[in-house]
N, C-alpha and C positions, 0 to 999 in steps of 0.2 A: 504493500500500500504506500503510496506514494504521500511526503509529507510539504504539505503548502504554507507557507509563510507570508499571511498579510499586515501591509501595517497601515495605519490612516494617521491622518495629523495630529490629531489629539487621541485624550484618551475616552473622553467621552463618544466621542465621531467612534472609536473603535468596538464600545461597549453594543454604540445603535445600530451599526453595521453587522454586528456577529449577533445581536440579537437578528436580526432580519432574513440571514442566510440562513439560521438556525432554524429557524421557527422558535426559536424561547429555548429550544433543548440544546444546551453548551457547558460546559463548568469554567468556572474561571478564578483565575490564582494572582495575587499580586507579583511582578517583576523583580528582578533582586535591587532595583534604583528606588523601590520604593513608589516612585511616580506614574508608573503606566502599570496597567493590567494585562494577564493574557488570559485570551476566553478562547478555549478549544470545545471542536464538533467535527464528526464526521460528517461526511456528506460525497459527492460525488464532484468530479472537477475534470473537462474536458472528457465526460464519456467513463472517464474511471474513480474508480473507490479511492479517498484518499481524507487524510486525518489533516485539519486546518486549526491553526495557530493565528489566532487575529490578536492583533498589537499595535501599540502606536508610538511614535517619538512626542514630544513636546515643540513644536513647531521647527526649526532652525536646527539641525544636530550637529553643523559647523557654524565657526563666523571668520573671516577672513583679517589679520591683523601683519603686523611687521614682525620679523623675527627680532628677540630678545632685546639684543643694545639698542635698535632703534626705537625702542618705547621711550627710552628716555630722552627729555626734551633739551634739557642741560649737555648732552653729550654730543647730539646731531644736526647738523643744521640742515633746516626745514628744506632748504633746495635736493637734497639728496633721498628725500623720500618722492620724489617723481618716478626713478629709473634706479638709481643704483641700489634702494633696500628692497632687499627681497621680502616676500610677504611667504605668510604660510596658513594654512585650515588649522587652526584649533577646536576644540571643542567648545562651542556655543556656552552651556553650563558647565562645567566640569564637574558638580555636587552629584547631576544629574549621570553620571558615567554610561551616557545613551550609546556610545561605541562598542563597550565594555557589552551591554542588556544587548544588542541586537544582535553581536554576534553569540551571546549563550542561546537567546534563541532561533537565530537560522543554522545555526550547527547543524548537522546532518536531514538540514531541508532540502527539498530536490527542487522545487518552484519558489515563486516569490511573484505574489500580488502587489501592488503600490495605487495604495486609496488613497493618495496627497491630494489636496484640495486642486480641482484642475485648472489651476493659473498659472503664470511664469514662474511665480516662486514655491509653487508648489513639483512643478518639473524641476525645481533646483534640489527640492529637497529630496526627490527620487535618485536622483543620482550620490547625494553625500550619505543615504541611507546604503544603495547598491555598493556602494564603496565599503563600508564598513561589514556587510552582508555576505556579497560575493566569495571572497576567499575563505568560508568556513563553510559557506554550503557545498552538497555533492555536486560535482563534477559532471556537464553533463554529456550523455553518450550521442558520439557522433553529431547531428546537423540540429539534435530536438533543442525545444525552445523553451529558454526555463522563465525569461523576466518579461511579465505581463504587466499591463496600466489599462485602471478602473477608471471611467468616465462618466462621470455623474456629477448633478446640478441641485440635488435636493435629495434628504434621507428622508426618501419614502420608498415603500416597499417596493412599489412599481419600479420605481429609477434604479434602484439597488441592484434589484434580479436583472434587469434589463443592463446594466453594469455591466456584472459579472455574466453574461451571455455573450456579450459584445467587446471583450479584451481587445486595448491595442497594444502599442508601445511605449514607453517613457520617450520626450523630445526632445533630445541631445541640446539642439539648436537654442530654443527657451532656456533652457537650465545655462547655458554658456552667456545669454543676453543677461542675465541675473548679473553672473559672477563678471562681468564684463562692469555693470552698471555699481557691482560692491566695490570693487578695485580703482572706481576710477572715485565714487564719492571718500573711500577711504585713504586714497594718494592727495588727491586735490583738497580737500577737507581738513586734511592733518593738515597741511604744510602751511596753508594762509593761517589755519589757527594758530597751532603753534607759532607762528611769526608774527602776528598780529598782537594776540594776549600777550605774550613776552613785553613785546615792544611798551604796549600800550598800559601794562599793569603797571613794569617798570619806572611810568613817567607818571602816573596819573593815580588819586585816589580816591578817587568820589564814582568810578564806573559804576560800583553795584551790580556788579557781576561776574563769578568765578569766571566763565571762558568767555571768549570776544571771539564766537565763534564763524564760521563762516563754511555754508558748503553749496553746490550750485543749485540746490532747486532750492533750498532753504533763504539764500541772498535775495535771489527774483522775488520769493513770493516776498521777503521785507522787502523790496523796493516799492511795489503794489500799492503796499500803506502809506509808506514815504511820502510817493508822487500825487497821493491823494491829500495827503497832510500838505503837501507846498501846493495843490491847488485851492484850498483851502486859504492857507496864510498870506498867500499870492493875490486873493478874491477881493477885488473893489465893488462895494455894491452901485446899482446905478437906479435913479430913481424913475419911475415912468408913471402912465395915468390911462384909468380905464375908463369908458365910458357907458355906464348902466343905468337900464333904462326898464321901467315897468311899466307893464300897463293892466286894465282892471276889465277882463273879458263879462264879466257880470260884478255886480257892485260890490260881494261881501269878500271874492277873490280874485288873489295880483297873480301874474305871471311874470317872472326875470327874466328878460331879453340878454342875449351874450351878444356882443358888438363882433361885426363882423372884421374890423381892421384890429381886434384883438386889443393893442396897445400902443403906443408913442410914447415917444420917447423926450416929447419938448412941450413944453409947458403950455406956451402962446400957443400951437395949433393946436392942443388937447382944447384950450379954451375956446378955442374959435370953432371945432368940433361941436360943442356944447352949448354956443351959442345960436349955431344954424337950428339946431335940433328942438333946442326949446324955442324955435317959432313957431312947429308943429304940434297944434293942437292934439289931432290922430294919429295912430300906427295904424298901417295900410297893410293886408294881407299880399303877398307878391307871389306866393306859390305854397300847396300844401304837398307833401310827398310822404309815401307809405312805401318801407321796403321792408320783407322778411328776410332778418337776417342769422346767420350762426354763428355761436361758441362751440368752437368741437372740444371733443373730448382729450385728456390728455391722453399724450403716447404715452407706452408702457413705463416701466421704475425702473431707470437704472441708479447706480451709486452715484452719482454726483448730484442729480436729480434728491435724493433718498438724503445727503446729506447737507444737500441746498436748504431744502422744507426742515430737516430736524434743527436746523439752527435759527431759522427767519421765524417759522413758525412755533414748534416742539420748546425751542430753548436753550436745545442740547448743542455743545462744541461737537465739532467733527469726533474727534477724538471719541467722546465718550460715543456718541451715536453710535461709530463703528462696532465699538466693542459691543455693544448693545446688539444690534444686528447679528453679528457673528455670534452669541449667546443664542438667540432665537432660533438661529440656523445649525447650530448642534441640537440643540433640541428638537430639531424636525418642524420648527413650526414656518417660517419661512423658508426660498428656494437661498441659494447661493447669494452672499449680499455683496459681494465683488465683481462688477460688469460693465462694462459700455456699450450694450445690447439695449436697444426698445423696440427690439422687434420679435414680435411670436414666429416660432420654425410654424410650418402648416399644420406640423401631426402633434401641436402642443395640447395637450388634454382640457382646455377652460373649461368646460362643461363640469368638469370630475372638480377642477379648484372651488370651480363655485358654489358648488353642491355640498364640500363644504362645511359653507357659509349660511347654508340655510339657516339653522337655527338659531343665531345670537339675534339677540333682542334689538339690538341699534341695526341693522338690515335684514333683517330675515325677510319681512314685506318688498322690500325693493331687488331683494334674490330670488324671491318664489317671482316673480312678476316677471324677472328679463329670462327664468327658467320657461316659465308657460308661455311667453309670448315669445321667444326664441333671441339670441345673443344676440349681440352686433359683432362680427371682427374690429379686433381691434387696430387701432391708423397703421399704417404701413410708416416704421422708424429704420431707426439704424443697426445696422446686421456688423458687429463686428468678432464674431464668431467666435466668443467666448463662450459665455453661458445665457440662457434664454434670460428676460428680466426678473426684478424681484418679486415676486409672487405668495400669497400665503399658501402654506401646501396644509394645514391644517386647519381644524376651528380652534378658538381658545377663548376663555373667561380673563376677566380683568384681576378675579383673585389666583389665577393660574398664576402669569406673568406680574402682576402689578407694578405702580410707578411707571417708569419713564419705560421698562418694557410691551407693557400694555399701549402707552399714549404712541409709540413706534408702531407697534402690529397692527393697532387701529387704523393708522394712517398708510401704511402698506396695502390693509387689507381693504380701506376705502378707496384707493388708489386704484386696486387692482378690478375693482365692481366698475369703478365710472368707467376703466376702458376698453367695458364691453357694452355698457351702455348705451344709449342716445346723444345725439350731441344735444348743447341747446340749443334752441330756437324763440326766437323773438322778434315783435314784429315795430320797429322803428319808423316815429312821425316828426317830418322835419317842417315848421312852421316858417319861411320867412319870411320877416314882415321890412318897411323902409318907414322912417322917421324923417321928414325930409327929404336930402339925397344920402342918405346914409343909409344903408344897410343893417339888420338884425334876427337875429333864429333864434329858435328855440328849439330841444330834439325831447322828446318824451319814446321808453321804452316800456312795451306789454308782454311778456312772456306768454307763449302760443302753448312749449313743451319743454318741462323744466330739463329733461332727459338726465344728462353725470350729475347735472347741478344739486338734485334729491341727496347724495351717498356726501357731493363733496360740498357741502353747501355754503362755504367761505367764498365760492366760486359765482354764488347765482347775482342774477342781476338785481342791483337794487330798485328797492319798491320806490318810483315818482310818483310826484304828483301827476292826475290824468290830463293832457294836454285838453282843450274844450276844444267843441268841434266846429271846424270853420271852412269857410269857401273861399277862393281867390278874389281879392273883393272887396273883402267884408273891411269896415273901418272898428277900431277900439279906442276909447279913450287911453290917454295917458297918465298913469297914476303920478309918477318921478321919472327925473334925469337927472343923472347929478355925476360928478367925474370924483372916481377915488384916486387917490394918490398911494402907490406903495412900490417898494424896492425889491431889486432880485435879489437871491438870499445864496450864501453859497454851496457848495455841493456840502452832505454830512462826511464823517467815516465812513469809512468800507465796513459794512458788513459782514461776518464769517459767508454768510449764503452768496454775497459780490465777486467777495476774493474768491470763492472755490470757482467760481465763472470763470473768471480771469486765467484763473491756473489752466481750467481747463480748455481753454479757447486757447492759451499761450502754449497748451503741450508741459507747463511744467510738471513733473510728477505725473505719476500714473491713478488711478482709482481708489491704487490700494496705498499709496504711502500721501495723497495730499494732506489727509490728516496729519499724520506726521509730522509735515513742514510747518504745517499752521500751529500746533502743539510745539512744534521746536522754537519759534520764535518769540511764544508767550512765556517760554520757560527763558530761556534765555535773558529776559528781562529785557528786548527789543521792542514792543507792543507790551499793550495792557486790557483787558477786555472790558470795554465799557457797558453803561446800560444798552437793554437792545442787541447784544452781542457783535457791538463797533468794536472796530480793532483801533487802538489808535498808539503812534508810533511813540517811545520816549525819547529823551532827549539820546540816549547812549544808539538808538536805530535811525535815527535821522542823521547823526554828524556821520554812521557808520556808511551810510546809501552816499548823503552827499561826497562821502571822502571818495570813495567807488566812483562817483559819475566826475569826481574831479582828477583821478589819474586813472580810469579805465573801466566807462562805460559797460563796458561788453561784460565786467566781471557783475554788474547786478539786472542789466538787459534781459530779459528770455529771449531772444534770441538764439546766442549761443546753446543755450542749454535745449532749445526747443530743437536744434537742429540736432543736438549730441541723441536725444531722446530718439529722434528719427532715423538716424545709426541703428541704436541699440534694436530698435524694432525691423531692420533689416537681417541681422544677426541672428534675430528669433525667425524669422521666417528663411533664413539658409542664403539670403541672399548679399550678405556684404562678411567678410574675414573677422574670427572675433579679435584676433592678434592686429590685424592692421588697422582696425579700429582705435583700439585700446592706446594702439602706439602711436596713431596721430592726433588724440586728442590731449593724450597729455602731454605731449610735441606742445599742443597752440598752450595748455596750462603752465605749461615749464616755464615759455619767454614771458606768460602773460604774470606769472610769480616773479620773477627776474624784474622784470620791467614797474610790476610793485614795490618793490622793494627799496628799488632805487627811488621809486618818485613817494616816498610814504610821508616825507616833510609836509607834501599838500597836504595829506590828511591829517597830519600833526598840528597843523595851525588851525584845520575847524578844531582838534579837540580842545587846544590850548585857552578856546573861545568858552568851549561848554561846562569844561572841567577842569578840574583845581589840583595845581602839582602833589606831589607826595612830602615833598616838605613841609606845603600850607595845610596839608589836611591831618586829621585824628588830633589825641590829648596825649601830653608827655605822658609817658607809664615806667620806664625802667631804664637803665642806663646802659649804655653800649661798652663793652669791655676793652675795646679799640680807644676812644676817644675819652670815656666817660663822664660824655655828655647823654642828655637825655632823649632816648628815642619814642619815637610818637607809636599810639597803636591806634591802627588804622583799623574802624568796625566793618566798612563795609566790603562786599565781600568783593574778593575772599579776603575775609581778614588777614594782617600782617603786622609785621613794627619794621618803623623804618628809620635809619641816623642819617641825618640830613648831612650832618658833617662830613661819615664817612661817604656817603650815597651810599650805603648799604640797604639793601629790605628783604628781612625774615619771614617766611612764609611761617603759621602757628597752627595747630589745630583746629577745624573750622566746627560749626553748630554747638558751642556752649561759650562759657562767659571766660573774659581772659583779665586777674587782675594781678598786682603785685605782691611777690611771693614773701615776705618781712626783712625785704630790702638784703634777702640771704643772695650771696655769690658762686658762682660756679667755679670750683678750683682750678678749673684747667684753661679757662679764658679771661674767667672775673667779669663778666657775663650777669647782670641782675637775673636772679630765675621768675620765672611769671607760674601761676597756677591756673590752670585749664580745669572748669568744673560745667559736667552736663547737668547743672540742678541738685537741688539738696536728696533727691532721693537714686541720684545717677554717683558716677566715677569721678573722682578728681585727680590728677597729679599734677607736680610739678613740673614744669623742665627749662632749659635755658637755651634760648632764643637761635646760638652760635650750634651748640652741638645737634640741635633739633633738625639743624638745616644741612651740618659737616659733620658727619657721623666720627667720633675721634676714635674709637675702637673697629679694627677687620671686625670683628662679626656683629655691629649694632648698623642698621638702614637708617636713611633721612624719612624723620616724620618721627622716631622715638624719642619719647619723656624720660623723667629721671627712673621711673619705674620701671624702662626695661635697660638703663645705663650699667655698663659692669666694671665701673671704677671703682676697683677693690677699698680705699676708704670714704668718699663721699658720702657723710651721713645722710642723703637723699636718695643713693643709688639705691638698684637693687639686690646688689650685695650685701647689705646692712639692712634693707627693709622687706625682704623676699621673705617670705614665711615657709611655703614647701607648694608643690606642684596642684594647679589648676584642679578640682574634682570633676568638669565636666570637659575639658580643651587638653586637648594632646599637648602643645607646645607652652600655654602658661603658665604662669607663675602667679600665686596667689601673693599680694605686695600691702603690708601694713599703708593706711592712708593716714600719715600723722596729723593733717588736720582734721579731720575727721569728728573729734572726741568735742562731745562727752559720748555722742554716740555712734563710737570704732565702729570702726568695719576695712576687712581688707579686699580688695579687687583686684581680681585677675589683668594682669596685663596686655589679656589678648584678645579674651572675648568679654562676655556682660555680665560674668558672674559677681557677686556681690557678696563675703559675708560679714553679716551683721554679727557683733560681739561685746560684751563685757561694755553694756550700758551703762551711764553714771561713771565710769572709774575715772578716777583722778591722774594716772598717766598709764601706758601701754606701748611696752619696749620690746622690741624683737634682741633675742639673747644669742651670743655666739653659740651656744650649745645646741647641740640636736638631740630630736628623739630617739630612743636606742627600739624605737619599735616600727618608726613608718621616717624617720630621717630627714622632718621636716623641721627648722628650726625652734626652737621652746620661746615662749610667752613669757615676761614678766610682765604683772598686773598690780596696780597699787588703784585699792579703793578707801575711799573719806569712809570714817567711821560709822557713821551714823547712815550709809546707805550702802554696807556692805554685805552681797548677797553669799559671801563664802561661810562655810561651814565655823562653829567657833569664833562668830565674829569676829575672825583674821583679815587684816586688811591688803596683805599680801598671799601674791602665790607664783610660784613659775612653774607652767606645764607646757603641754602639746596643745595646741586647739583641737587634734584631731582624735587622739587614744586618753589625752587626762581624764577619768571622769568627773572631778570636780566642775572642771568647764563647760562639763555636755550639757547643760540645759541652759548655756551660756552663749549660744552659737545657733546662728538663724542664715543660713541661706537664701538669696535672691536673686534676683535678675534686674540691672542697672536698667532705669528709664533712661532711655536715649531719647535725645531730640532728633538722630540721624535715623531713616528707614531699614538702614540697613545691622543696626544695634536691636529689632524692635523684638524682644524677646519679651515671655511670661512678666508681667510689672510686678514685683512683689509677692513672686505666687510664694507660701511657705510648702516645702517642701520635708518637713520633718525640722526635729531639734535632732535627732541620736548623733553618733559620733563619726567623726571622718569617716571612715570607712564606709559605714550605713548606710550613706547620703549620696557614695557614687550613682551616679541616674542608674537603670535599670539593673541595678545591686550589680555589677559589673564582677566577676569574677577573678580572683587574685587581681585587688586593685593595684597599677602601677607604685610603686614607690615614689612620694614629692622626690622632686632634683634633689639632689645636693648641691645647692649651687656654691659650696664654696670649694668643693671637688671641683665642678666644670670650671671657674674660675680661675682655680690653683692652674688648671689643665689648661688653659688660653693664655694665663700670663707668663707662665712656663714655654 
């Protein structure tokens, strides 16, 4: 029996898939990563019996990066990540060891399905899977064909079986447009950044913002807002005058005339306008006209369309909408939400969509109705032969989905009724009448057949007043004339729904990553999202565009990038080189970095306008070991301290507070030491500004505190303050926090462990001796009399925190509140009092022994 190895993109995707081939009857087992499941079933595959293994990655199982020395920005200059650093696939997560999981499970498989979502990046990730896959599965005999691609548009059961009936092949060409499109935003992206923030942190302290990034769809879409923001600030209003005129068809109601020359622009002939007019008593009928007119229906949903509406209308940023969408679409309840399709193939099932939809309360009536009176086809759109549009493939309740999921599917699924529906129809009366020699209309609208407008009803026409019924001819008195005065007003911000326009009319970005850029820019601190969801630029995205369009246009233009993009979509379709590509675009990158570079003084004189040197900015804090004078600590980010005298600037730990550590020195520079704390219920240490930045020991990295320093007597290292090895982290080191007290605690070095200890005591010293039972450093503890918890009202003790048992009910484990995402562990959970040992997490068998660190020590300075 032959054994089949499928895997889809998620792990959900993979659960709904192996349910559907199954029929329900599968068993399934969690993966050794912990993150993906596998659900196995027999069943039959190409004609023969054979045992199926469905499984899935976590989206991306590689990411493309620089080899080793070029990560560092310090070492490399930016012009040599074009051509000369080699890049290499790493593994996307590494926690996740998805390389590791797919080959234990395609080992001695004979085939291999690939259910990756079918888009470009979905054929990318077919191949970085087949990569890892291939060399462990059997070998296959002679010419037979082992790697199959599932094609499918929505997880229902129909598309599913119809999938897997209809196998083709994974598309070399798409997965190469990919890795064409990651190489080149990862060579071009790095090197302006990199050169850019250097430059610019170097000089400047008010940016308020870690990177000053720059990448090419990312640049155009801030340009977008920019050039909307300078037409704005550009805007002279100009004042003009209209001329409105009523009159009184019957005595108790007026009708408002619209002037047929609209407006003017000069004062004297508005007036003189106004004066011919008011000699005429009557308004004279000059012609009545009836035409039946249409609103047709909209074409189908694709993503731009889907994420247009979720932000104009819904509320929702690109970003979240997406994720939203692709939620519903693992759950089966919408089709594929990634597309530039509005157009139905001929053999699309609507009847079976809509069917449905019969039963929810807010359409059921306008579905039963286009069911018995029969559909309409819907408009004939655009076929870009992806995936059919977004579609509901199922029914759903508001308590199913709820929130912002519900207000999406509703709007999908309204979407999807109107354009089978009717178009509208209504029938328009245009009255004009003359004042004078002057010319005036009026137009009044009747709705004949409300048709989409019923489901989408933001859509139908508004309710007028009824035009009264006239002949050519007929005279009316004149109620008023009177001329209003008012001015043009100028354009607002761009709107998220404007800009995704723009993108998509300019080619920047594709369906699936616009979001992205729009998300990158607001993170970035470039834009800020106003009421109404305006983008509008800050001070740090507008010198950034003008400094662009002052030494080279091209780099925030869509142009270039709109053309790179139409490369890349030759590549995917087999028809352009993906090497000669690659090689000539970042050919025009290279000179156009170069040619940056040299001219970056332009842009240095808008910032020097906007923003305030590093010497003017921050409040003195600590004094520099060099000069010692005093250097300023700069808050915004990323924060720093900088010596004006030397020009030196220390980069410091970012997301917690940085103040002066009691004007204590660092022995090896004389360096004031500063204390970094994430909050009273988080980590604090010390460290000193010089060694933080120039690591002074072979095995301590830039970015280390005093707490992981191994200068054998600094009463702050962690030689003198290290207590014994991490309970929950391989590589920490549990480190007394001497400010800490009255309520001690010491913290891991590496990751957010926290323990809590010997609250109230009056002081708490880490002792040269160690324990003769786990080898972690011994405790002395002195407590005030009168609130001493030791046995014997003794105010002293020295033990183990980990095997004394005096201490054990002395000792509270937690987990550090971090302000960072990436710290965000259990807050305080308690986890027991018992002793060391007891408390390793899942009772951990023969727990390691704490370091000895004054062994490893003795052994490095030796």
């Amino acid at each position: 029996m032959k054994t089949v190895l499928m895997v889809a993109e998620k792990p959900s995707l993979a659960q709904s898939i192996a349910k559907i081939l199954s029929r329900g009857n599968m068993s399934s087992r969690k993966g050794l990563n912990g993150a993906c499941s596998v659900h196995e079933y027999t069943g039959s595959f190409i004609g023969q019996s054979a045992h199926f293994k469905m499984t899935s990655v976590c989206g991306h199982v590689m990411t493309l990066d620089f080899i080793g020395k070029y990560n560092s920005w310090d070492k490399v200059d930016p012009a040599e990540l074009f051509s000369k650093a080699p890049t290499e696939k790493k593994e996307a997560n590494p926690k996740l060891t998805m390389v590791k999981f797919l080959q234990v499970e395609g080992r001695g498989c004979d085939c291999i399905v690939l259910w990756l979502d079918c888009d470009k990046e979905g054929e990318n990730i077919c191949f970085e899977v087949l990569d890892a896959v291939l060399p462990v599965m059997n070998k296959p005999r002679g010419t037979e064909r082992t790697i199959y691609r599932a094609k499918f548009s929505s997880i229902t059961d129909t598309d599913i079986c119809n999938a897997m009936n209809h196998l083709g092949e994974p598309n070399r060409n798409e997965a190469l447009s990919v890795d064409a499109r990651q190489e080149l935003d990862l060579r071009i992206g790095c090197a302006f950044t990199r050169f850019q923030t250097k430059y610019f942190q170097g000089k400047y302290g008010n940016l308020d913002s870690s990177l000053i990034s720059f990448g090419p769809c990312q640049t155009p879409t801030l340009g977008f807002c920019v050039e909307r923001h300078d037409k704005i600030q550009s805007f002279k209003p100009e004042t003009y005058w209209v001329l409105q005129a009523k009159v009184n068809p019957e005595k108790e109601s007026s009708l408002t005339l619209d002037w047929d020359r609209v407006r003017v622009f000069d004062r004297e002939i508005a007036q003189m306008f106004l004066n011919i007019t008011k000699m005429a008593k009557e308004a004279k009928v000059e012609s009545v006209s009836k035409k039946e007119k249409v609103k047709q229906r909209p074409l189908a949903l694709n993503t731009v369309e889907m994420l247009r509406v979720a932000s104009s209308a819904l509320g929702m940023g690109p970003q979240h909408a997406m994720q939203i969408a692709e939620r519903l679409y693992t759950q089966g309840y919408i089709s594929y939400p990634r597309t530039e399709t509005t157009h139905y193939p001929e053999n699309f099932d609507l009847k079976g969509c809509l069917r449905q939809q019969a039963n929810n309360p807010y359409w059921a009536e306008t579905v039963k109705a286009l069911l018995s009176e029969g559909i309409n086809r819907p408009r004939k759109g655009h076929d870009a032969g992806d995936h059919p549009p977004i579609t509901p493939m199922k029914a759903a309740t508001e308590a199913e989905l709820g929130g912002d999921g519900w207000r999406l599917y509703e709007y999908i699924t309204r979407h999807f009724i109107a354009t089978v529906s009717a178009d509208c129809k209504y029938l328009q009366t245009t009255i004009a009448f003359s004042i004078g020699p002057e010319r005036f209309s009026c137009i009044g609208k009747v709705v004949t057949s409300p048709g989409f407008t019923e489901i989408m009803p933001w859509h139908s026409i508004p309710l007028e007043e009824s035009l009264p019924h006239c002949e050519k001819g007929d005279l009316f008195p004149i109620g008023e004339i009177k001329l209003l005065e008012k001015q043009t007003s100028p354009p607002d911000y761009l709107t998220e729904a404007e800009l995704i326009t723009l993108m998509e009319k300019h080619g920047i970005g594709t369906d699936a990553s616009i979001p992205v850029h729009i998300n990158n820019i607001c993170q970035r601190n470039y834009v800020t999202v106003e009421s109404g969801r305006r983008l509008k630029p800050t001070n740090l995205g507008i010198v950034l565009v003008h400094g662009y369009y002052k030494i080279d246009a091209e780099l925030v233009l869509p142009t270039i990038r709109s053309a790179v993009e139409k490369q890349l979509n030759l590549i995917a379709l087999g028809k352009a080189n993906y090497h000669q590509v690659l090689e000539h675009t970042l050919d025009i990158f290279k000179r156009k970095f170069h040619y940056f570079v040299d001219s970056i003084a332009g842009m240095d004189e808008l910032m020097e306008v906007s923003f305030s040197p590093l010497a003017a900015t921050g409040k003195p804090l600590s004094r520099c070991g060099k000069c010692h004078r005093f250097m300023k600590y700069i808050q915004a980010k990323p924060s720093r301290l900088h010596c004006s005298h030397c020009d030196d600037t220390y980069s410091l730990p970012q997301n917690g507070t940085i103040k002066l550590y009691k004007e204590l020195r660092c022995p090896l520079d004389d360096f004031e030491l500063v204390l970094w704390s994430s909050g009273s219920r988080g980590k604090s240490y010390p460290l000193c500004p010089y060694c933080y930045n120039h690591p002074p020991f072979r095995d301590m990295k830039k970015g280390m505190g005093c707490n992981e320093c191994t200068h054998p007597t600094c009463q702050h290292s962690l030689s003198m303050l290290g207590i014994g090895q991490c309970v929950e982290c391989e590589n920490g080191v549990l480190v007394l926090d001497s400010t800490s007290g009255p309520k001690w605690k010491m913290a891991c070095n590496k990751c957010n462990v926290i323990v809590h200890f010997f609250e109230n005591a009056h002081k708490v010293r880490v002792s040269a001796e160690t324990c003769d039972l786990c080898d972690a450093a011994l405790v002395d503890v002195d407590f005030n009399k009168a609130k001493s918890p030791l046995p014997g009202d003794e105010t002293q003790h020295s033990g183990c925190v980990f095997c004394d048992p005096v201490f054990q009910d002395l000792v509270e484990l937690k987990h550090a509140a971090m302000r960072h995402p990436m710290h965000r562990g259990g807050q305080g959970k308690r986890q027991g009092r018992g002793r060391g040992k007891g408390r390793r997490p899942g009772g951990r068998p023969n727990p390691k022994k704490p370091k000895d660190k004054m062994a490893a020590l003795a052994a490095y300075f030796v």
